[in-house]
DSSP file (Angstrom, degrees, kcal/mol; ACC not computed):
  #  RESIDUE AA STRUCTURE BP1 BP2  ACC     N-H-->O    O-->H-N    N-H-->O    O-->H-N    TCO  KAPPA ALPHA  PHI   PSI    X-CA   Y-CA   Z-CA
    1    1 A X              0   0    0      0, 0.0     2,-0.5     0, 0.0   142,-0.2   0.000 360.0 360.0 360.0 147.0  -24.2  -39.6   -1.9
    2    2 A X        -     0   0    0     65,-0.4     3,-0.1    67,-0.1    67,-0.0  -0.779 360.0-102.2-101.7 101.6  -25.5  -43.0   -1.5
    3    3 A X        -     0   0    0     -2,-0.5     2,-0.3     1,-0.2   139,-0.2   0.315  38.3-123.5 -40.7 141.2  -23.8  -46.6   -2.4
    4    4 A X        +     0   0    0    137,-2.7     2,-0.2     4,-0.0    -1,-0.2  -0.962  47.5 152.5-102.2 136.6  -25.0  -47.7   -5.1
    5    5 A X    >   -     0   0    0     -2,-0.3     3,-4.0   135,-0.2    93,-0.2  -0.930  60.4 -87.0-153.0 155.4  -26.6  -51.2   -4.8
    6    6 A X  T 3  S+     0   0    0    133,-0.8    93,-0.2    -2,-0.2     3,-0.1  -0.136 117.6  28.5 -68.3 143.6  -28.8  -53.1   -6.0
    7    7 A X  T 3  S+     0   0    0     91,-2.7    -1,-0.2     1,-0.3    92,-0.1   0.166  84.8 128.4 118.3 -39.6  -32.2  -51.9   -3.8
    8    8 A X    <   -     0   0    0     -3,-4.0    90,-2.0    89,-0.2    -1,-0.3  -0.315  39.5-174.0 -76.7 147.3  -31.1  -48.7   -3.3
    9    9 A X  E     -A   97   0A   0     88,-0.2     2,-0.3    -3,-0.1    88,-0.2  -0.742  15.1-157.5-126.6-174.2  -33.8  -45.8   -4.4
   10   10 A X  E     -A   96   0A   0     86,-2.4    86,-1.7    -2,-0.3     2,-0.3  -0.975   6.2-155.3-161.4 165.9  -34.2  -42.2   -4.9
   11   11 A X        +     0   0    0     -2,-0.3     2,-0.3    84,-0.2    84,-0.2  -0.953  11.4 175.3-144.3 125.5  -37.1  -39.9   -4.9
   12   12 A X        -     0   0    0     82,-0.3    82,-0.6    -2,-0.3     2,-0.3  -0.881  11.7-162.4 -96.8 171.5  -37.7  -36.6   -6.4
   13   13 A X  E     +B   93   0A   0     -2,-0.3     2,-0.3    80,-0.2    80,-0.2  -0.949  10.1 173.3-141.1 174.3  -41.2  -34.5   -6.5
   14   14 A X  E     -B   92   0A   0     78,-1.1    78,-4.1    -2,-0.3     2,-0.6  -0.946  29.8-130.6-169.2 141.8  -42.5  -31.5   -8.5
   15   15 A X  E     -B   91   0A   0     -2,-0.3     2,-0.4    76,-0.3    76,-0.2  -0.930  24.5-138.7 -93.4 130.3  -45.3  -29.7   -9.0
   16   16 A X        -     0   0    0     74,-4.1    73,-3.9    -2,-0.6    74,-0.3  -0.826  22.9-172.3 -99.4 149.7  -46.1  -29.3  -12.5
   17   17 A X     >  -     0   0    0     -2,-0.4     4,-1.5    71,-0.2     3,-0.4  -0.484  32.9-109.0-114.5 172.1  -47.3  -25.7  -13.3
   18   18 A X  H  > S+     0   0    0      2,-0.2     4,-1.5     1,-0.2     5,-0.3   0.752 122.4  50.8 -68.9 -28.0  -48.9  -24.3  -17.0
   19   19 A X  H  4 S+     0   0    0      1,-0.2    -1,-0.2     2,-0.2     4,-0.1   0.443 101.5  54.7-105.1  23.5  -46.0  -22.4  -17.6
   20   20 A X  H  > S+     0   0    0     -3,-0.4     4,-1.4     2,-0.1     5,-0.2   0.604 113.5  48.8 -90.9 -51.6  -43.7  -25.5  -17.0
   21   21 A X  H  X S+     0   0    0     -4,-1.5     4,-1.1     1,-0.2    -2,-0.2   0.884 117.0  41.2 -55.0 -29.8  -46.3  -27.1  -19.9
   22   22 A X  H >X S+     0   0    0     -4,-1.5     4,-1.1     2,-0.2     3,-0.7   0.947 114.5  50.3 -88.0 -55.4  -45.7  -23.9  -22.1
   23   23 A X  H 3> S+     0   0    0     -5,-0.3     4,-0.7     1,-0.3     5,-0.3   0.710 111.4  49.3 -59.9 -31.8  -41.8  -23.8  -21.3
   24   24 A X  H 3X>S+     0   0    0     -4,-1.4     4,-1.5     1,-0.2     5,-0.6   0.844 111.6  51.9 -92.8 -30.7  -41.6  -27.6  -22.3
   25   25 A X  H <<5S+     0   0    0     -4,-1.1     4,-0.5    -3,-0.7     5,-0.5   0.911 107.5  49.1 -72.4 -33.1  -43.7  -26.8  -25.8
   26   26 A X  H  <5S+     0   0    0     -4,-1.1    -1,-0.2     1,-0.2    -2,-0.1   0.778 116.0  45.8 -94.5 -33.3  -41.4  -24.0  -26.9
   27   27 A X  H  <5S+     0   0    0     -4,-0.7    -1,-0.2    -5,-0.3    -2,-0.2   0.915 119.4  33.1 -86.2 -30.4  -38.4  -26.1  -26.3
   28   28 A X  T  <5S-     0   0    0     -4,-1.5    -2,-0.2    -5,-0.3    -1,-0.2   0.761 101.3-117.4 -90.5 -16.5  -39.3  -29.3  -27.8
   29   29 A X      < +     0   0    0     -5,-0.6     2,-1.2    -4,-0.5    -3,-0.2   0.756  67.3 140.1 100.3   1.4  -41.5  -28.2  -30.7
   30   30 A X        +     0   0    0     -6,-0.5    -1,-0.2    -5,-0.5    -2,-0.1  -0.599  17.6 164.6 -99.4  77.0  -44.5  -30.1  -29.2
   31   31 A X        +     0   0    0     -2,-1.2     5,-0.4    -3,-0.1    -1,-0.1   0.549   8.5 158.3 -21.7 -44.9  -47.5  -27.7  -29.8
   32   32 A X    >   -     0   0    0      1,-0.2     2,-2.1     2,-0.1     3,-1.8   0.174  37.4-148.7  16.5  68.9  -50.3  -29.9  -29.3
   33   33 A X  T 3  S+     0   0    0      1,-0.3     8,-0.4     2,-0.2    -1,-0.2   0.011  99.1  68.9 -85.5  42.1  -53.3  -28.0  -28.4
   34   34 A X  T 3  S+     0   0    0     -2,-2.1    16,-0.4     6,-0.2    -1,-0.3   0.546 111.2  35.7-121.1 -45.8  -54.4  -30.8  -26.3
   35   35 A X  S <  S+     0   0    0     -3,-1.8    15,-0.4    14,-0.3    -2,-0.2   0.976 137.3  18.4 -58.3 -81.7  -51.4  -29.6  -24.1
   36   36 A X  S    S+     0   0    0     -5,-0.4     2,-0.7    -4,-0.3    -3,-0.2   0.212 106.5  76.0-111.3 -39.1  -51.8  -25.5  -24.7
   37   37 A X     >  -     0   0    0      1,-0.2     4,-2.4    -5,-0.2    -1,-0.0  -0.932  57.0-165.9-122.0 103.7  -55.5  -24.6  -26.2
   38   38 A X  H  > S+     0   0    0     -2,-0.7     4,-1.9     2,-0.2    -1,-0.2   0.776  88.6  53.5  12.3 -77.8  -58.2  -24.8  -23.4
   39   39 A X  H  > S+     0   0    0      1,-0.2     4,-1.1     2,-0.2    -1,-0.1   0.908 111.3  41.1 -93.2 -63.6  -60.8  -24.8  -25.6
   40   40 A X  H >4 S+     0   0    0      1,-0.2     3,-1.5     2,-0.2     4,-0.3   0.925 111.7  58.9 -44.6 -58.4  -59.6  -28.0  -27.9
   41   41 A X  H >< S+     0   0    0     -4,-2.4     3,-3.5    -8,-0.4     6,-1.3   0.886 100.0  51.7 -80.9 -32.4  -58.6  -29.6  -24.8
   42   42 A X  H 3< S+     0   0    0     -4,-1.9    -1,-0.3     5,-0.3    -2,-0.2   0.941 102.0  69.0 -45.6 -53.4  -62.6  -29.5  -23.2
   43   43 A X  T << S+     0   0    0     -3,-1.5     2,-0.3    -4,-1.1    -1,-0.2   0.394  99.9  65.6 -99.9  -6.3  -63.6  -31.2  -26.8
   44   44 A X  S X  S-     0   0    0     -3,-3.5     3,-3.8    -4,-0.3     2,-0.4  -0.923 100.4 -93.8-150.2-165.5  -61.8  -34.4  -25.6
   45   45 A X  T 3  S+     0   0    0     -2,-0.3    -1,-0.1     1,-0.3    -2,-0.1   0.390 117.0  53.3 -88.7  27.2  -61.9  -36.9  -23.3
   46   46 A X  T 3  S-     0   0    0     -5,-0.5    -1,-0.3    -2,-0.4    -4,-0.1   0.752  90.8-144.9 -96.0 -31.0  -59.6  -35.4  -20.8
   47   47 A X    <   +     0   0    0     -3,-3.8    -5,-0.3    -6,-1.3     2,-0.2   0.390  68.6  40.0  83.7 -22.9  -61.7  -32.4  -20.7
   48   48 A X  S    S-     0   0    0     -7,-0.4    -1,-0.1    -4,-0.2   -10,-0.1  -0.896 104.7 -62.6-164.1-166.0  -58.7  -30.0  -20.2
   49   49 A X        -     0   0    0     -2,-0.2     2,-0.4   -14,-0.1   -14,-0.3   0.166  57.9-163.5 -86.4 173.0  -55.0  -29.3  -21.1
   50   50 A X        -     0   0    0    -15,-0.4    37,-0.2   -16,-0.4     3,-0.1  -0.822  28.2 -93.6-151.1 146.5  -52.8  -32.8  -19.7
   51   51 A X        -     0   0    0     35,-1.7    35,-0.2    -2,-0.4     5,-0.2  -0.144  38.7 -90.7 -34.0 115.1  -49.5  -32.7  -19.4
   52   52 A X        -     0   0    0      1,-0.1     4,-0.4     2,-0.1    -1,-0.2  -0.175  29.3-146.1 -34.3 153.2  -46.8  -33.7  -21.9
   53   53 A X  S  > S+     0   0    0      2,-0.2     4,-2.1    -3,-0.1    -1,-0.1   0.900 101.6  55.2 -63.7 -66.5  -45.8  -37.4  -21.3
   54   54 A X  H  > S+     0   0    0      1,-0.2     4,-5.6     2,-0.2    -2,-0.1   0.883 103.9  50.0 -40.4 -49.9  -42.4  -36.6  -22.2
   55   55 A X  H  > S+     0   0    0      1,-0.2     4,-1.0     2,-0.2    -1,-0.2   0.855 108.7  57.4 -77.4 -13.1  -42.1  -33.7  -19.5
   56   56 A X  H >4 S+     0   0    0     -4,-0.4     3,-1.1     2,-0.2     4,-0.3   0.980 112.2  41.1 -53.2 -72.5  -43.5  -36.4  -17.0
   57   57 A X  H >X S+     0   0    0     -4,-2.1     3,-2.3     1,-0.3     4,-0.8   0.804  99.8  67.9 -14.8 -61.9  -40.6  -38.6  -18.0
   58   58 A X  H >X S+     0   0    0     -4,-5.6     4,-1.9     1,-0.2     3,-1.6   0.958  89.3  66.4 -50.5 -49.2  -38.0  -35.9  -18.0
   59   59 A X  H <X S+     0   0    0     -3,-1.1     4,-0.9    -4,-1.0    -1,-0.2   0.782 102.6  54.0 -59.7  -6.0  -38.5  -35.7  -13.8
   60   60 A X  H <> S+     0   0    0     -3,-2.3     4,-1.4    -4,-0.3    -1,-0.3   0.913 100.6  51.2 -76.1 -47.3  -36.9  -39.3  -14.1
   61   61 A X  H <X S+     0   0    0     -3,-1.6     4,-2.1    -4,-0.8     5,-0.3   0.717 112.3  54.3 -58.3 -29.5  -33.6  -38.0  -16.3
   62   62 A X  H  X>S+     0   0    0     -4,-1.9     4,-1.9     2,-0.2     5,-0.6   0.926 109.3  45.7 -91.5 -22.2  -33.4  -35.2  -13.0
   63   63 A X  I  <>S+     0   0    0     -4,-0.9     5,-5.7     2,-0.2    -1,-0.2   0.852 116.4  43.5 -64.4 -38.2  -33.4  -38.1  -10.3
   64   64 A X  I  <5S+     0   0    0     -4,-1.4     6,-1.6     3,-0.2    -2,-0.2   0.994 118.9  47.8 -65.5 -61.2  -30.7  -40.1  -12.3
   65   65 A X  I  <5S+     0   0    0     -4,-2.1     8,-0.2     1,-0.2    -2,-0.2   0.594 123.1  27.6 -55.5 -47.7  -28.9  -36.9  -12.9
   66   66 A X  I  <5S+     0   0    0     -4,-1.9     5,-0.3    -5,-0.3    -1,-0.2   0.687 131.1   3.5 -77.5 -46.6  -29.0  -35.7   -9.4
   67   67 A X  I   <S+     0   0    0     -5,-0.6     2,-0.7     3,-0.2   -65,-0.4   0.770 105.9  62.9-130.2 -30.9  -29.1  -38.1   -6.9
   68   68 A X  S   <S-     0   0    0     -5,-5.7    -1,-0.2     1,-0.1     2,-0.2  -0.898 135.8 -16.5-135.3 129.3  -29.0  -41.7   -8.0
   69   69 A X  S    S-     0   0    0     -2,-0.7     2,-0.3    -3,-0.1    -1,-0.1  -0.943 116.7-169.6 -72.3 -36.9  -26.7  -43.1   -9.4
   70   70 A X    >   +     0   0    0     -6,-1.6     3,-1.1    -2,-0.2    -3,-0.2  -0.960  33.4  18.4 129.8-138.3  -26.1  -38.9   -9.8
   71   71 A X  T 3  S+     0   0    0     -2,-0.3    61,-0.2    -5,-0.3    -5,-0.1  -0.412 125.1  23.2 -74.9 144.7  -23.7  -36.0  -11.7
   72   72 A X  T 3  S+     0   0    0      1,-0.1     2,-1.7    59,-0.1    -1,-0.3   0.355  83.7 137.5  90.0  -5.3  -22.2  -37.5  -14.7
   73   73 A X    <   -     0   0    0     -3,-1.1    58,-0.2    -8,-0.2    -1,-0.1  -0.468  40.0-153.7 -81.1  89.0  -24.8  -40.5  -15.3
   74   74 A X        -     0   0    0     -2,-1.7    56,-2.0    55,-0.1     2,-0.7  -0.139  18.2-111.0 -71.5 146.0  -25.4  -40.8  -19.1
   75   75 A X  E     +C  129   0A   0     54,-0.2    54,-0.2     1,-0.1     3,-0.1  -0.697  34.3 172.4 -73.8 104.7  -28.9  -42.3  -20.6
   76   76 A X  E     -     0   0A   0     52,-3.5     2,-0.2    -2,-0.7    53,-0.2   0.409  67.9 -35.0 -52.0 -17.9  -28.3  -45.7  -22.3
   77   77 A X  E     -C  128   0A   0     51,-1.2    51,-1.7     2,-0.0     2,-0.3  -0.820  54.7-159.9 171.0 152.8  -32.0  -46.3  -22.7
   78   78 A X  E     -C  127   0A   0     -2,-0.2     2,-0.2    49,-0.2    49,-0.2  -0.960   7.0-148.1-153.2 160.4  -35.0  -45.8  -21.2
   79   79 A X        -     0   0    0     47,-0.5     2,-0.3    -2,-0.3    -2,-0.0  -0.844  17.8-166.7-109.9 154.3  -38.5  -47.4  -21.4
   80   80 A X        +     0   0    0     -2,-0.2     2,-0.3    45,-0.2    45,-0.2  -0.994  20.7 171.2-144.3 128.2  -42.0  -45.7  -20.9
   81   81 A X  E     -D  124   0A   0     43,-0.8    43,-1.1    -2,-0.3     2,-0.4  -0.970  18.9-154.4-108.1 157.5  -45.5  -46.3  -20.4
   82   82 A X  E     +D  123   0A   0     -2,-0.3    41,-0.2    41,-0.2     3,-0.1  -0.820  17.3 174.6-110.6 177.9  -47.9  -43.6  -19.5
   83   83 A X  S    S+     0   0    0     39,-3.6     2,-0.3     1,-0.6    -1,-0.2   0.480  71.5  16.7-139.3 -50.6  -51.1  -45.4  -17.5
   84   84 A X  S    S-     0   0    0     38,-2.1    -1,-0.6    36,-0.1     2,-0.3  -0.892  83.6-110.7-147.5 161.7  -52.9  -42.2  -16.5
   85   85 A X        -     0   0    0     -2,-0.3     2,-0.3    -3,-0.1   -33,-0.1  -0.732  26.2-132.9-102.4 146.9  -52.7  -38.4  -17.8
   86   86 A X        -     0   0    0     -2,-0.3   -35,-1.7   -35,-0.2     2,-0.3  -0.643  11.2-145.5-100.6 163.9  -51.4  -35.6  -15.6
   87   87 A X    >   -     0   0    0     -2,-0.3     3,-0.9   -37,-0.2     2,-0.2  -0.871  34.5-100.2-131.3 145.8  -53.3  -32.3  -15.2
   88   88 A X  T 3  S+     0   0    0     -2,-0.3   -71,-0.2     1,-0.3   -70,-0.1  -0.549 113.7  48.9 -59.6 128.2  -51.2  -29.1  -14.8
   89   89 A X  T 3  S+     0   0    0    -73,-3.9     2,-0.4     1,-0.4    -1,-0.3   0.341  81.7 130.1 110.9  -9.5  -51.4  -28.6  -11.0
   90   90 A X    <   -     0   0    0     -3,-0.9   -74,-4.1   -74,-0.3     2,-0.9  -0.743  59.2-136.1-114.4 162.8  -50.4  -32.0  -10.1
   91   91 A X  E     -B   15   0A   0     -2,-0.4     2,-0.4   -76,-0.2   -76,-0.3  -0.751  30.9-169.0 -98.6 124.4  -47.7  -32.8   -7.7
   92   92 A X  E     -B   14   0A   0    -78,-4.1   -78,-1.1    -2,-0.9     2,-0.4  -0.916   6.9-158.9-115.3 140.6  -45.4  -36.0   -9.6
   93   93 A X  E     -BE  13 115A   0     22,-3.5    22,-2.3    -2,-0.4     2,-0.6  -0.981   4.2-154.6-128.7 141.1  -42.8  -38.0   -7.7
   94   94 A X  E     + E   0 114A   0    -82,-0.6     2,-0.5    -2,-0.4   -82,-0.3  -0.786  17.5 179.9-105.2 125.8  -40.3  -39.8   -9.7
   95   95 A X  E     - E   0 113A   0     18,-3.2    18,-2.4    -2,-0.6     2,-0.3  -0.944   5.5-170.9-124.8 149.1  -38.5  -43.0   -8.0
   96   96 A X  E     -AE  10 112A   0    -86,-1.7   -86,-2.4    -2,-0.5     2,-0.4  -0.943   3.9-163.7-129.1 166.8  -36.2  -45.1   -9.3
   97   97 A X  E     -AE   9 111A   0     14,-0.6    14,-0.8    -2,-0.3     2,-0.4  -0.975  18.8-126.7-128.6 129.0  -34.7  -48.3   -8.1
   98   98 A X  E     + E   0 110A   0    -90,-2.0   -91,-2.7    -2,-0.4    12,-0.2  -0.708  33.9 158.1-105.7 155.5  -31.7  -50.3   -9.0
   99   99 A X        +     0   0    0     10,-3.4     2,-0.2    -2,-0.4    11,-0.2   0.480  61.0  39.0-138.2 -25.5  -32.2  -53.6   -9.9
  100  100 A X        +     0   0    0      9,-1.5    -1,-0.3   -95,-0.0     2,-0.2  -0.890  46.8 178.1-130.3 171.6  -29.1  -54.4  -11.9
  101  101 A X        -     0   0    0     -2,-0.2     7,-0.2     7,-0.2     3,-0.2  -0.859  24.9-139.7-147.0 115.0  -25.2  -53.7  -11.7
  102  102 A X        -     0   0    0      5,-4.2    39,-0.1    -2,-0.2    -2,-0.0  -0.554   4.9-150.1 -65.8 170.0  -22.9  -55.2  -14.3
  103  103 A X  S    S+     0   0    0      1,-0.1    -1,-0.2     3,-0.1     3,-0.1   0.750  91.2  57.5-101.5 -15.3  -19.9  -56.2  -12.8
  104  104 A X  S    S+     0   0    0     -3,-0.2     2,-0.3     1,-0.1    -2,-0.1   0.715 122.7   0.2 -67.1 -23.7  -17.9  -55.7  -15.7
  105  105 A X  S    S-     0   0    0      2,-0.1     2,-3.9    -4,-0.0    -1,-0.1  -0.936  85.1 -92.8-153.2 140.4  -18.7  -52.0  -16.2
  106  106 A X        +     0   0    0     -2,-0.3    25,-1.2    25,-0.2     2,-0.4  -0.172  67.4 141.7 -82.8  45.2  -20.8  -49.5  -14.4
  107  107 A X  E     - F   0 130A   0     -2,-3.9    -5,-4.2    23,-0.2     2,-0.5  -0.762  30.3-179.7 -77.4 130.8  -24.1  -50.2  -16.7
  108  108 A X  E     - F   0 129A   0     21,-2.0    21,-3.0    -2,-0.4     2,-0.5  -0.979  10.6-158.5-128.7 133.0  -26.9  -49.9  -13.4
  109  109 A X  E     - F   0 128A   0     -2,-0.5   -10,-3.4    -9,-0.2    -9,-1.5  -0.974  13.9-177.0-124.1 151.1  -30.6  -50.5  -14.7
  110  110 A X  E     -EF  98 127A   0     17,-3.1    17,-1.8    -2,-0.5   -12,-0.3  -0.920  25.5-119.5-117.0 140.0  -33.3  -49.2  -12.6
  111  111 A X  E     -EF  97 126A   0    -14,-0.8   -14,-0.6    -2,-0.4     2,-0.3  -0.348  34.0-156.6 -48.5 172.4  -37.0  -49.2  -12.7
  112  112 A X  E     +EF  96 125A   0     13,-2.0    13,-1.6   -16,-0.2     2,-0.3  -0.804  16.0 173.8-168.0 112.3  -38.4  -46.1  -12.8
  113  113 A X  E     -EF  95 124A   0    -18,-2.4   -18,-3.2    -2,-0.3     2,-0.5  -0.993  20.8-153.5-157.9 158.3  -41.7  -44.6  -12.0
  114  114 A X  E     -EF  94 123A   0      9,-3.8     9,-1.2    -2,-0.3     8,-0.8  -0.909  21.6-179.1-133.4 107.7  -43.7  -41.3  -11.7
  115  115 A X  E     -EF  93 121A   0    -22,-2.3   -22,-3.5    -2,-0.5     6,-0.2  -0.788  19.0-129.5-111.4 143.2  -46.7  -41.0   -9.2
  116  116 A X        -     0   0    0      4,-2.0     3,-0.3     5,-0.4    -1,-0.2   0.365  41.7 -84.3 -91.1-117.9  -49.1  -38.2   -8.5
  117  117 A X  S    S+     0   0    0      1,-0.2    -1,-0.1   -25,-0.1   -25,-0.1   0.705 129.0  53.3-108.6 -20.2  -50.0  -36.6   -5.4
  118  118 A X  S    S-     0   0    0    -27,-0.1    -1,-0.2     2,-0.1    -2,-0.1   0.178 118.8-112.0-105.7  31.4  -52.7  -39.3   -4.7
  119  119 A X        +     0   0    0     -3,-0.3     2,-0.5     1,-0.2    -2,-0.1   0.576  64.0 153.6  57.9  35.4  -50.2  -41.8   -5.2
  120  120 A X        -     0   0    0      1,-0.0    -4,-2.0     2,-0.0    -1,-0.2  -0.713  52.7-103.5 -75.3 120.6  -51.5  -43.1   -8.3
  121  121 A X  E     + F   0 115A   0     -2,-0.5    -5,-0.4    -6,-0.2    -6,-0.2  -0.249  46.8 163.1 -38.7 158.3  -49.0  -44.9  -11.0
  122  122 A X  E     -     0   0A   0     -8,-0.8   -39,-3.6   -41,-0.1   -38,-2.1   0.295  65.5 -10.5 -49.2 -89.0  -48.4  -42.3  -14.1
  123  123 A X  E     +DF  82 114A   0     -9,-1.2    -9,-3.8   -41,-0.2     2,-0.3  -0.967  59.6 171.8-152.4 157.9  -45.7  -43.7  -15.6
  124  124 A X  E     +DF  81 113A   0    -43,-1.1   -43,-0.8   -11,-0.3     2,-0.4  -0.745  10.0 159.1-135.8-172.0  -43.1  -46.2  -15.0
  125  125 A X  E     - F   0 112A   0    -13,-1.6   -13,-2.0    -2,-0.3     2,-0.5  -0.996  41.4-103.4 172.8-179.0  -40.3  -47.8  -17.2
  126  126 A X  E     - F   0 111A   0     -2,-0.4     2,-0.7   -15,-0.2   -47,-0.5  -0.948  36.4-156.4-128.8 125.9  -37.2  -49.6  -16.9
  127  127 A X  E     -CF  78 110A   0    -17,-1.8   -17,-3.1    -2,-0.5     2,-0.5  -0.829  11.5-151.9-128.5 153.6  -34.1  -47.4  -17.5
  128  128 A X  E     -CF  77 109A   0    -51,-1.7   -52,-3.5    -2,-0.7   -51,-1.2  -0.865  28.1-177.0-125.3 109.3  -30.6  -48.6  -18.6
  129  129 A X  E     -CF  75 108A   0    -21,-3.0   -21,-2.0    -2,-0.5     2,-0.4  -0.763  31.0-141.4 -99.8 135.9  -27.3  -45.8  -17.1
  130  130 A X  E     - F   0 107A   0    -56,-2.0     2,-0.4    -2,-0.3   -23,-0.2  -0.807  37.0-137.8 -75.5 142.6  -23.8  -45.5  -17.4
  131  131 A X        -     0   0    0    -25,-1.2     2,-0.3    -2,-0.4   -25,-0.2  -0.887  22.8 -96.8-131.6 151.7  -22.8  -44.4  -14.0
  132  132 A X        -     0   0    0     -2,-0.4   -59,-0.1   -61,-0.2   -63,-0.1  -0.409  66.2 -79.3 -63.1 120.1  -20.3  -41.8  -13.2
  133  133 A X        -     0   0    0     -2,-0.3     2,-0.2   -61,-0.1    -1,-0.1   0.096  65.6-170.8  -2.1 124.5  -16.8  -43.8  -12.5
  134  134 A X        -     0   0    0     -3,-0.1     2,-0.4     3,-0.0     9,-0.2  -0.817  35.3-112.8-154.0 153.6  -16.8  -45.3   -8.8
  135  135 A X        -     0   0    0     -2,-0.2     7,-1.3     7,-0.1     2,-0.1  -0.801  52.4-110.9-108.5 116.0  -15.0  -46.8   -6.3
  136  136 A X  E     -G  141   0B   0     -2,-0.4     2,-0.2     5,-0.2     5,-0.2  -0.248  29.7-167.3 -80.0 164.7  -16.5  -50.5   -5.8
  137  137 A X  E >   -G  140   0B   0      3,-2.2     3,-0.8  -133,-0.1    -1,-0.0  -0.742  38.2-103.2-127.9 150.1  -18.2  -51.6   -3.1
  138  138 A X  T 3  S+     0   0    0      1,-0.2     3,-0.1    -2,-0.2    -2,-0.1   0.403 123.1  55.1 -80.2  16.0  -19.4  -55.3   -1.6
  139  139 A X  T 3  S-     0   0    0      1,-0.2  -133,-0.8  -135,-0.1     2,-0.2   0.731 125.2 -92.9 -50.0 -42.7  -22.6  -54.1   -3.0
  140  140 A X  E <  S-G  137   0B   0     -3,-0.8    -3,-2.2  -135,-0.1     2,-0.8  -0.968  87.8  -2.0 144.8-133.3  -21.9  -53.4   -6.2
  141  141 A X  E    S+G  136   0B   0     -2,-0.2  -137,-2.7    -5,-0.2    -5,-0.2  -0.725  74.5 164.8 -81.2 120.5  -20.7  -49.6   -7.8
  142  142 A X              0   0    0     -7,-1.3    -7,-0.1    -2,-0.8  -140,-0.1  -0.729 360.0 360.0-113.8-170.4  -20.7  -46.9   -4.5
  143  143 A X              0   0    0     -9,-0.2    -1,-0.1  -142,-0.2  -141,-0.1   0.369 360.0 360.0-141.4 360.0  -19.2  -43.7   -4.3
């Protein structure tokens, strides 16, 4: 695992599939047929299905959650724009960055942002962690 300090980043990728879009509708309640219906989705100006927003996002929650800060890091906030729509079939990589550390408590805010395979912005945001209990560091929080 890697000290965390301010600087340090982390990286996941994914391919998103249709039945990662269909698996993300059934669990959240988000129907859309913009998402889900073909035929609706030709009639506007994407021209096909695009991706949830949210399930873009979510690959942010699995980077915090897995490698930085990592297991045990709970969501204090996060912020979102999306910039461009993702197409089922596209490969997204989610980075974050840390950018703050309190010293008083292990609050880390990150930037945070989700590119596709032709390394075009998505979405980005700024997101605000409680980080799993750590041994300090002349960085800031490590473990």
């Amino acid at each position: 695992m890697n000290d965390l300090h301010v600087g340090a980043t982390a990286s996941w990728s994914k391919t998103i599939t249709s039945a990662d879009v269909q698996a993300f509708a059934a669990l959240s309640g988000d129907d859309n047929p913009l998402h889900l219906d073909e035929a609706f989705a030709r009639t506007t100006r994407f021209g096909r299905p695009i991706v949830h927003g949210m399930l873009v996002a979510s690959l942010i929650s699995a980077v915090l959650g897995r490698q930085l800060p990592g297991p045990g890091t709970i969501y204090l906030s996060q912020s979102l724009e999306f910039l461009r729509p993702v197409y089922p079939g596209d490969t997204i990589t989610a980075t974050v960055e840390v950018i703050r550390i309190r010293e008083d408590k292990p609050v880390v805010t990150l930037t945070a942002r989700c590119t596709n395979q032709n390394g075009e912005e998505v979405v980005r945001g700024e997101a605000v962690v409680l980080a799993p209990r750590t041994r300090r560091t002349q960085e800031g929080i490590g473990r």
